[in-house]
C-alpha positions as CSV (number, residue, x, y, z in Angstrom):
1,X,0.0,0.0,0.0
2,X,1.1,3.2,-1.0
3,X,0.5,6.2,1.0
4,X,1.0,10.2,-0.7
5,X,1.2,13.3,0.0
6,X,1.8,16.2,-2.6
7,X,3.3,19.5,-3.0
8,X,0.1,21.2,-2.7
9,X,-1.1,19.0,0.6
10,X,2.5,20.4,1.7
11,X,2.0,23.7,1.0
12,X,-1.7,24.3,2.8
13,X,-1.5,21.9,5.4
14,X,-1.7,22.9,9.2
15,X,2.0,21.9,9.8
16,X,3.2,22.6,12.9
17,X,6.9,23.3,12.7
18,X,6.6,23.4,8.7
19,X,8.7,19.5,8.1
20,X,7.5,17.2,5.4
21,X,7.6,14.3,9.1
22,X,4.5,16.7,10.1
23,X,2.7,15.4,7.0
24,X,3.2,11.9,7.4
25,X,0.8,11.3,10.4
26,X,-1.6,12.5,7.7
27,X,-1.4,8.7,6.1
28,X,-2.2,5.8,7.7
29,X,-0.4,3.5,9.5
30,X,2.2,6.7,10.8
31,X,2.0,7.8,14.4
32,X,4.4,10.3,16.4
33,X,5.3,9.1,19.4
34,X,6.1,10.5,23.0
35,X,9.5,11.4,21.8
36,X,8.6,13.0,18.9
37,X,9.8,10.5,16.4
38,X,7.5,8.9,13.8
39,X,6.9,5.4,14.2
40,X,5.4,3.7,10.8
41,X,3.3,0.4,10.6
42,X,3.8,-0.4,14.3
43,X,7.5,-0.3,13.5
44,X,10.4,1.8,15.6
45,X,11.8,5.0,14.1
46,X,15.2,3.1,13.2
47,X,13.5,0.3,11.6
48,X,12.0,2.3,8.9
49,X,13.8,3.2,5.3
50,X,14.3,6.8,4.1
51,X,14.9,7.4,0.5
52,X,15.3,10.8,-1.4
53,X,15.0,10.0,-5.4
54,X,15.8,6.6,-4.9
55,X,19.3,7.2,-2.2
56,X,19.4,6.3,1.4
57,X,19.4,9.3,3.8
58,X,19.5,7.4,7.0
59,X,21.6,8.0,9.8
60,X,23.6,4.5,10.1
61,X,24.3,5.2,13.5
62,X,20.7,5.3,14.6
63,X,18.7,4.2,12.0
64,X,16.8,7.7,12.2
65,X,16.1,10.3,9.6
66,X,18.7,12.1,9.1
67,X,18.2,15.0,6.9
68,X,16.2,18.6,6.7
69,X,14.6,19.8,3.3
70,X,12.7,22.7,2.6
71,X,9.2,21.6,1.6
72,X,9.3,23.5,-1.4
73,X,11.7,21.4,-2.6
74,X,9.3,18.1,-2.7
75,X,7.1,17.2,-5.0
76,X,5.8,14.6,-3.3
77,X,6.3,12.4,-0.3
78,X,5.1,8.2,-0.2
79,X,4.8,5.9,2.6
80,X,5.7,2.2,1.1
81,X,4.0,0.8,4.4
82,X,4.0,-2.8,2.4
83,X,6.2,-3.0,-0.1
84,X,7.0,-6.3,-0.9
85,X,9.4,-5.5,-3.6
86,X,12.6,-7.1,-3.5
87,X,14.4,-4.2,-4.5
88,X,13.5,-2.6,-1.2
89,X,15.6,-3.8,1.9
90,X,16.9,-3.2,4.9
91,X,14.2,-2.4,6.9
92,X,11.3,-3.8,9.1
93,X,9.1,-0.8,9.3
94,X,8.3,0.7,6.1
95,X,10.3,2.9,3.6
96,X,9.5,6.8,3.2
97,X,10.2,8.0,-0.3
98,X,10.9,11.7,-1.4
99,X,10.5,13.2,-5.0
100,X,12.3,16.4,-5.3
101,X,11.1,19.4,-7.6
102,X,13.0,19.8,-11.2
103,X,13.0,23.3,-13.0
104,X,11.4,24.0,-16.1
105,X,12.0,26.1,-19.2
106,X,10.6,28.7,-17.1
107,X,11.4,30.7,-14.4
108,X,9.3,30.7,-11.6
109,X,10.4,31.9,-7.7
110,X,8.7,32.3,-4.2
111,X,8.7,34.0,-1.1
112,X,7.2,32.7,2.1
113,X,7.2,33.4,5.6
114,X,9.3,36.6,5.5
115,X,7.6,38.5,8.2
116,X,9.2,37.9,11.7
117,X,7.1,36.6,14.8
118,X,8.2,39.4,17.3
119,X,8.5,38.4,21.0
120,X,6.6,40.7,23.8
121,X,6.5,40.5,27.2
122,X,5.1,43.1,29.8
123,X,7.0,45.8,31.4
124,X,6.5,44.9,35.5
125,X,6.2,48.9,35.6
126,X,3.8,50.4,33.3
127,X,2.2,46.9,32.5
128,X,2.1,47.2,29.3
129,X,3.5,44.9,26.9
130,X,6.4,46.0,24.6
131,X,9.0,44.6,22.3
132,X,12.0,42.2,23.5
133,X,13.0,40.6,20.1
134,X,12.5,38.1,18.0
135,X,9.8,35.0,19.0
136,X,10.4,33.2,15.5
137,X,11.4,33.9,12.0
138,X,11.4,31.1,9.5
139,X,11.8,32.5,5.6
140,X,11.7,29.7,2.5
141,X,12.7,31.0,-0.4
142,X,12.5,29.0,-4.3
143,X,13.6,29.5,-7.0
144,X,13.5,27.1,-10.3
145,X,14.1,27.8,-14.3
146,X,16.2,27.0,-17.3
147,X,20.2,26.9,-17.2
148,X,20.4,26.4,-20.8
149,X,16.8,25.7,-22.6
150,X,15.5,22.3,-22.9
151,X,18.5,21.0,-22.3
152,X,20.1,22.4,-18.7
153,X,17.4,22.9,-15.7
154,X,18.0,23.8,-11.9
155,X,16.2,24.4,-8.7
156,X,17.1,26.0,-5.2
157,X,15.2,26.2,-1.9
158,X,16.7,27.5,0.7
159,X,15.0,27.9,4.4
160,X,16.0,29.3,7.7
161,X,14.5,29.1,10.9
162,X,15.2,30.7,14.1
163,X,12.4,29.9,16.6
164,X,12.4,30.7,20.4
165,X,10.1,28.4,22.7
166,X,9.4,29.9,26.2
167,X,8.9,27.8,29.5
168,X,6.2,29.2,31.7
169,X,7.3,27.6,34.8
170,X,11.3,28.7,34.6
171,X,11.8,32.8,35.4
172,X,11.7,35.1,32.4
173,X,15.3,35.3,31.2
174,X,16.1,31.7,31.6
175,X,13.6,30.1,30.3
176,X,13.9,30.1,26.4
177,X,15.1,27.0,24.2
178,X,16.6,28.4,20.7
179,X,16.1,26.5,17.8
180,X,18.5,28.1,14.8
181,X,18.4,25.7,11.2
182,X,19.6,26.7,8.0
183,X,18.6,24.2,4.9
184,X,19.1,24.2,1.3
185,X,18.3,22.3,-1.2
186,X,20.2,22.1,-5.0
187,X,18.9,20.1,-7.8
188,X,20.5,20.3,-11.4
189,X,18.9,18.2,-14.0
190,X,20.7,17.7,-17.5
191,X,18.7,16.3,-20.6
192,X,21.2,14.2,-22.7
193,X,18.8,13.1,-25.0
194,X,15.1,12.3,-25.2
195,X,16.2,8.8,-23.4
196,X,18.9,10.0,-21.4
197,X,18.9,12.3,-18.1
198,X,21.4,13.0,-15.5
199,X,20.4,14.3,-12.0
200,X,22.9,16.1,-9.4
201,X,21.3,16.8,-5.8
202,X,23.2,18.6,-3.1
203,X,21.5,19.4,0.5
204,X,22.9,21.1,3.3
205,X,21.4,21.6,7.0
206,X,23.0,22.7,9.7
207,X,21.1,22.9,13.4
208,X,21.7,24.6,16.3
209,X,19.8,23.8,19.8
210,X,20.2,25.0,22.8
211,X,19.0,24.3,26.0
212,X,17.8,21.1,25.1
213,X,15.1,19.6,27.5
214,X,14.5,22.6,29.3
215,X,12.0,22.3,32.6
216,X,11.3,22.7,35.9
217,X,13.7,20.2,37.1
218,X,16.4,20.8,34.5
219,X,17.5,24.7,34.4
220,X,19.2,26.2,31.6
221,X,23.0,24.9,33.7
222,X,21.7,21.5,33.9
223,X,20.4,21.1,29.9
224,X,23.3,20.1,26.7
225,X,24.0,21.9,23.9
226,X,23.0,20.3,20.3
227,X,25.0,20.9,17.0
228,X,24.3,19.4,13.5
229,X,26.8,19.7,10.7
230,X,26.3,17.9,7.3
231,X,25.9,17.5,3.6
232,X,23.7,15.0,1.3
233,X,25.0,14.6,-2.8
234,X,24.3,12.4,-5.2
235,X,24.6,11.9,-8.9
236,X,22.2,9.8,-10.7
237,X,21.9,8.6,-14.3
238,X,18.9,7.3,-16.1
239,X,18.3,5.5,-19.5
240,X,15.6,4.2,-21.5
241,X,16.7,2.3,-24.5
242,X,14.9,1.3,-27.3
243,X,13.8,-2.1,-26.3
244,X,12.3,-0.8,-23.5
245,X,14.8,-1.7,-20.8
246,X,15.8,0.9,-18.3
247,X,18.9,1.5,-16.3
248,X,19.4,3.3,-13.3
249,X,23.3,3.9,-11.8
250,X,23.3,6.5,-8.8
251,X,26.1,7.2,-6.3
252,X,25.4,9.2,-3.2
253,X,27.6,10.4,-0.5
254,X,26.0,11.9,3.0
255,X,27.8,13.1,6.0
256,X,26.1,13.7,9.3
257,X,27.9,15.2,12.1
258,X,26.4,15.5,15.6
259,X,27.8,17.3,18.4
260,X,26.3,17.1,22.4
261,X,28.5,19.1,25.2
262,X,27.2,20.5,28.6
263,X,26.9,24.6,29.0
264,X,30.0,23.8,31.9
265,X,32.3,21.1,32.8
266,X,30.7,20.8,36.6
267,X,29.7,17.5,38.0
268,X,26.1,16.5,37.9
269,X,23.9,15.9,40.6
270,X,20.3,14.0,40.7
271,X,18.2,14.6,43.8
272,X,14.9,14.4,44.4
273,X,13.2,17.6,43.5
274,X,15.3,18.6,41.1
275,X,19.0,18.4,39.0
276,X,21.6,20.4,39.6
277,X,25.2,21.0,38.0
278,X,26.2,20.3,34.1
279,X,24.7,17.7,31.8
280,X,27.1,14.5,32.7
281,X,27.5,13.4,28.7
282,X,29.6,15.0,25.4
283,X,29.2,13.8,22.1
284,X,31.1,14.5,18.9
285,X,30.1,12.1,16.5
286,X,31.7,12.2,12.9
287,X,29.3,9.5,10.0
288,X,30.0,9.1,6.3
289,X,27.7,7.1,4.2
290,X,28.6,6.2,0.7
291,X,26.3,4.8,-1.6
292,X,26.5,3.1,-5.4
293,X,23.5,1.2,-7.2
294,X,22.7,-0.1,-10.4
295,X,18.9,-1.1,-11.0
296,X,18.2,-2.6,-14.7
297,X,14.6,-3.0,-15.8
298,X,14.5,-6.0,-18.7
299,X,12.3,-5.3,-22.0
300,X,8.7,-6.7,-21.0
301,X,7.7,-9.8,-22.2
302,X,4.7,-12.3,-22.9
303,X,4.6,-16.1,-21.2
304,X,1.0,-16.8,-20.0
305,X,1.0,-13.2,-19.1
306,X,3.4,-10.2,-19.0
307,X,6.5,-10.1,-16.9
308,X,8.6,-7.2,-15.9
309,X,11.8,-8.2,-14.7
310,X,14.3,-5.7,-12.6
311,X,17.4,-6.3,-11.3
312,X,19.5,-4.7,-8.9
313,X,22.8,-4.2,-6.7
314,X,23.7,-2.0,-4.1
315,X,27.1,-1.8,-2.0
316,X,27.5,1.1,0.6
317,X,30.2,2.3,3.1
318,X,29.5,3.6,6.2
319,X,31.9,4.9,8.8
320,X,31.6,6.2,12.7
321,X,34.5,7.6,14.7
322,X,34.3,10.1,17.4
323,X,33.9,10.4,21.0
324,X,30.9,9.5,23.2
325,X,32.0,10.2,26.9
326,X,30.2,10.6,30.1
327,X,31.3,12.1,33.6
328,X,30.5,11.1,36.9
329,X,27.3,11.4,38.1
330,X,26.2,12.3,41.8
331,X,22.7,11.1,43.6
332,X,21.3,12.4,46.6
333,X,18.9,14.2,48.6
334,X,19.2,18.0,49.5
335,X,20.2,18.6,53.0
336,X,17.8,21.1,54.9
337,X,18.6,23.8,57.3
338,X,20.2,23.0,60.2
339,X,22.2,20.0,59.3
340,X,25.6,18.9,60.7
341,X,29.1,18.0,58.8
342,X,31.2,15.4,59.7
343,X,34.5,15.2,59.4
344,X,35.9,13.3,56.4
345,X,32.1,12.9,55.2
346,X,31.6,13.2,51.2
347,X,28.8,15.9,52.0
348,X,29.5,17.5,48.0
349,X,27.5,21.0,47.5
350,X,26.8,22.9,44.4
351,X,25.6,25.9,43.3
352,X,21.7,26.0,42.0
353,X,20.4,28.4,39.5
354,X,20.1,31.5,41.6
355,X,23.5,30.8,43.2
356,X,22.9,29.3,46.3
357,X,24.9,26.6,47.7
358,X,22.6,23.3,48.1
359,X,24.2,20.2,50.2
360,X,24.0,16.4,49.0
361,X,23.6,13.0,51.3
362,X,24.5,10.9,48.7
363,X,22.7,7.7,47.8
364,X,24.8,6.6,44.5
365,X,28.0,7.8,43.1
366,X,27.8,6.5,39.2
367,X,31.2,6.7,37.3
368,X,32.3,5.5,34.0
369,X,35.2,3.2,32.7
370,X,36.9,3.4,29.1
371,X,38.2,6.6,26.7
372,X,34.6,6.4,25.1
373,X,36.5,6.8,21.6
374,X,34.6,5.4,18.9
375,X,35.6,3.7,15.8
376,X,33.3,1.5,13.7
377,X,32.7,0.7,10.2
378,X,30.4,-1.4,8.1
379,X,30.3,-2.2,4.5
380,X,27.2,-3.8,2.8
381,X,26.4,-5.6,-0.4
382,X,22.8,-5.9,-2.0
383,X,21.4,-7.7,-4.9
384,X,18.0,-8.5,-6.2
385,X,15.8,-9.9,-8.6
386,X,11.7,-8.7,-9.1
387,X,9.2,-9.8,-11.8
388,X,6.0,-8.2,-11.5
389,X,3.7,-10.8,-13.5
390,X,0.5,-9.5,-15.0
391,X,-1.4,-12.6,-15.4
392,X,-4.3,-10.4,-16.2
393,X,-4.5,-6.9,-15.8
394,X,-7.1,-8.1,-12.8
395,X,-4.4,-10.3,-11.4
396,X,-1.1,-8.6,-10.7
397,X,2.0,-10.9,-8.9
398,X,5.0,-9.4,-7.6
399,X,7.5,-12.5,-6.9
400,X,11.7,-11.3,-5.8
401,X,14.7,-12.5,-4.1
402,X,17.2,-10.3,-2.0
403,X,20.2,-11.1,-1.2
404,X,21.9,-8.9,2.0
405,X,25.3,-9.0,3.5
406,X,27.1,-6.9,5.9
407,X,30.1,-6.7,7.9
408,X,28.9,-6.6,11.0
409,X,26.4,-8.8,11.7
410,X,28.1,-11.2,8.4
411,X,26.4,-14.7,6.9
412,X,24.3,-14.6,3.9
413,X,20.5,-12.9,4.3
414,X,18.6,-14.3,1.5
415,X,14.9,-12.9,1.5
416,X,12.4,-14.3,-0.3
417,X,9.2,-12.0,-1.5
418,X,5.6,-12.1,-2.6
419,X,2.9,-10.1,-2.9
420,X,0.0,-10.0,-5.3
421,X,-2.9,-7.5,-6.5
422,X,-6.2,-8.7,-7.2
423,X,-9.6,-6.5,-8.7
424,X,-12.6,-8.4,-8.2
425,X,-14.7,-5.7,-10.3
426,X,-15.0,-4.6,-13.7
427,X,-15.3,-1.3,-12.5
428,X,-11.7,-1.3,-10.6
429,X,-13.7,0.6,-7.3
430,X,-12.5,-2.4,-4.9
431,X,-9.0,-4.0,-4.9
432,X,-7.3,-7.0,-2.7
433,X,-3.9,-6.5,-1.9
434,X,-1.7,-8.8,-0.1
435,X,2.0,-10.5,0.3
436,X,4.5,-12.6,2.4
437,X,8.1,-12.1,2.8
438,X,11.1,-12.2,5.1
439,X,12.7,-8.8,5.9
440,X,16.1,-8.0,7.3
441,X,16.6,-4.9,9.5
442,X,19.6,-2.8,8.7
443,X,22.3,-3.6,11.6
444,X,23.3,0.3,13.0
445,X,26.5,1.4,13.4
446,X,25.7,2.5,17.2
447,X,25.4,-1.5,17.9
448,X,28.5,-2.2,16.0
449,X,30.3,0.5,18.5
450,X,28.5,-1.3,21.9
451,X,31.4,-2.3,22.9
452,X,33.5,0.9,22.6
453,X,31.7,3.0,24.9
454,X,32.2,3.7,28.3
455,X,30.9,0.8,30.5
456,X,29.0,2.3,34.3
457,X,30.1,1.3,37.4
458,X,27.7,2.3,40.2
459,X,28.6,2.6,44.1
460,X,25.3,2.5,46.9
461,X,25.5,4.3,50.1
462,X,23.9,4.1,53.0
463,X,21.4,6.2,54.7
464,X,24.2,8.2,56.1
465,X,25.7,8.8,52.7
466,X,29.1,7.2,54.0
467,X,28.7,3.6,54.3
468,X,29.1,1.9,51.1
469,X,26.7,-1.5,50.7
470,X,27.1,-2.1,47.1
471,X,29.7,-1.7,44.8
């Protein structure tokens, strides 16, 4: 079952932070979880596929999506929440797929969202409200038209968005998250011939977020820092030959860097009403996915029905180095007024958000073993084989073979498909779908490094926060 939604449904849609991910609850079978990640056909958000024209844009660390576009860039978006094609794989959810916009002979441009969301707050001595800057501010800009007529076509979006989200229970002045993206979008199509096109995509989007997870019990000290830095190219080639077979040859190269890192290098402290000192964990995580596939559509032909064989490879390279390290982490309760010292106790203090010094009885002291330096790799190998067999155009098979390797979870994945669509009525109004087949979830890069991080080592005090009874 295919699932779409189109540049116009993009456009006028109710979309809350303007993302093509806002749009896919829209279709069935997506639903946004608690965290805020989509979760499709019952399926995790790692366990589902991401394509854009055709190239992976998943983070192999995570699984995740991993990139930002400007919707004006897409001409449509599809949720494949059954596809029982071979040439799909890796994957257990479903598989997302993007269409970007191509220029014309034409040019045509847009403006939206260029008028600024100012921020006001009211003056505690007049009480009136006035001016204190800038509450969000998200332009999109696009522009498409001919390079060189009817031969040479290009199209650029570009989007920015600052957007500051208050927290009603924190104090004005420390209470604001900051949201800061910049995305653009390059697409370059070249017309060879009436048979022959060549595409070029480039995408950049760089993120900024501070103050992440900002609440009552986590003050702007307490919350990390979150940087995105990263690029998404790819080159594609397409040929219809005169027989009617097709060919297909793209190469794509992404690179997603992440950083996390704590506003100070203080300790940090859990305790019962709230958390004190600096986020215990820093991130700098460097990913480079590489890409190359070659799908070949055979000339149709007739036996007891018409067959349309495609067949495909894929190999990719994906690399993860970095650091992933964590500090020591306190937990206690908060002594009152009056309380007592004693000598040689580990009575550790810190300072809370308005300065004031706040006393620990500790409970656990957690620590951490290892460099956390990170240093994984993977390389995988695809091929496939699809026949989609018209018996009648009222019976419609599709029967495939994968075959998946990788490095690190090895052996030979061989996953057999079959799925079939069947129209009872003359009329075409009703239609039975169905299918079997085995599926093989991608193996991330973040399982492959499980055994390079830090491992935790956790000491238990007594009720006196001196007398260690588990270690």
């Amino acid at each position: 079952n295919v699932g779409t939604v189109k540049q116009k449904e993009l456009k006028n849609a109710p979309l809350v932070n303007e993302r093509f991910q806002d749009a896919l609850p829209l279709l069935p079978g997506v639903v946004r979880g608690p965290d805020g990640l989509l979760n499709i056909k019952g399926a995790r958000s790692g366990q589902s596929g991401l394509l854009v024209n055709s190239t992976n844009v998943t983070d192999p660390v995570t699984g995740d999506f991993a990139i930002s576009l400007p919707i004006e860039a897409i001409e449509s978006v599809s949720v494949l929440s059954s596809p029982y094609s071979a040439e799909y794989g890796k994957f257990s959810g479903a598989v997302t797929s993007i269409g970007t916009r191509s220029g014309g002979d034409s040019y045509k441009f847009l403006f939206t969202n260029f008028f600024p969301r100012l921020r006001k707050r009211e003056d505690p001595i007049t009480g009136k409200s006035k001016v204190v800057g800038l509450e969000s501010f998200t332009p999109r800009f696009i522009i498409t038209g001919p390079i060189i007529k009817k031969k040479l076509t290009f199209s650029q979006s570009l989007e920015y968005r600052f957007i500051r989200t208050r927290i009603p229970s924190l104090p004005d002045l420390s209470n604001d998250t900051k949201l800061e993206t910049f995305d653009s979008f390059t697409q370059v199509d070249y017309k060879v011939n009436e048979r022959n096109r060549i595409t070029f995509n480039f995408s950049i989007f760089p993120q900024n977020l501070s103050f992440i997870n900002l609440n009552t019990f986590n003050t702007m000290e307490v919350t990390p820092n979150f940087r995105q830095r990263g690029f998404f190219g790819a080159v594609a080639e397409r040929v219809a030959f005169e027989n009617g077979s097709f060919l297909e040859v793209i190469f794509g190269a992404k690179k997603f860097d992440a950083f996390i890192f704590p506003q100070d290098n203080k300790q940090m402290f859990l305790t019962e009403n709230r958390n004190l000192g600096n986020f215990f964990n820093r991130q700098d995580r460097f990913t480079d996915r590489y890409d190359t596939q070659l799908n070949y559509s055979l000339p149709t032909f007739d036996l007891k029905g018409t067959h349309s064989v495609k067949i495909g490879t894929l190999i990719s390279f994906n690399t993860y180095d970095g650091r992933d390290q964590n500090s020591a982490i306190q937990v206690g309760r908060e002594l009152k007024s009056p309380f007592i010292i004693l000598p040689n106790s580990p009575t550790p203090s810190v300072l809370d958000s308005k300065g004031n010094s706040v006393f620990l009885r500790l409970n656990q002291s957690i620590n951490f073993v290892g460099n956390g330096q990170i240093d994984r790799g993977n390389a995988e190998q695809a091929l496939y084989i699809q026949d989609k067999y018209s018996f009648t155009p009222r019976l419609i098979f599709d029967i495939g073979l994968r075959y998946d390797h990788d490095d690190i979870a090895g052996g030979a994945n061989f996953a057999p498909r079959f799925g079939f669509l069947f129209i009872p009525t003359s009329d075409g109004k009703t239609a039975i779908r169905g299918g079997v087949g085995r599926f093989y979830d991608k193996v991330q890069l973040g399982v492959g490094a499980f055994e390079q991080l830090q491992s935790r080592s956790v000491t238990t005090f007594a009720s006196n926060g001196v007398t260690v009874i588990d270690k």
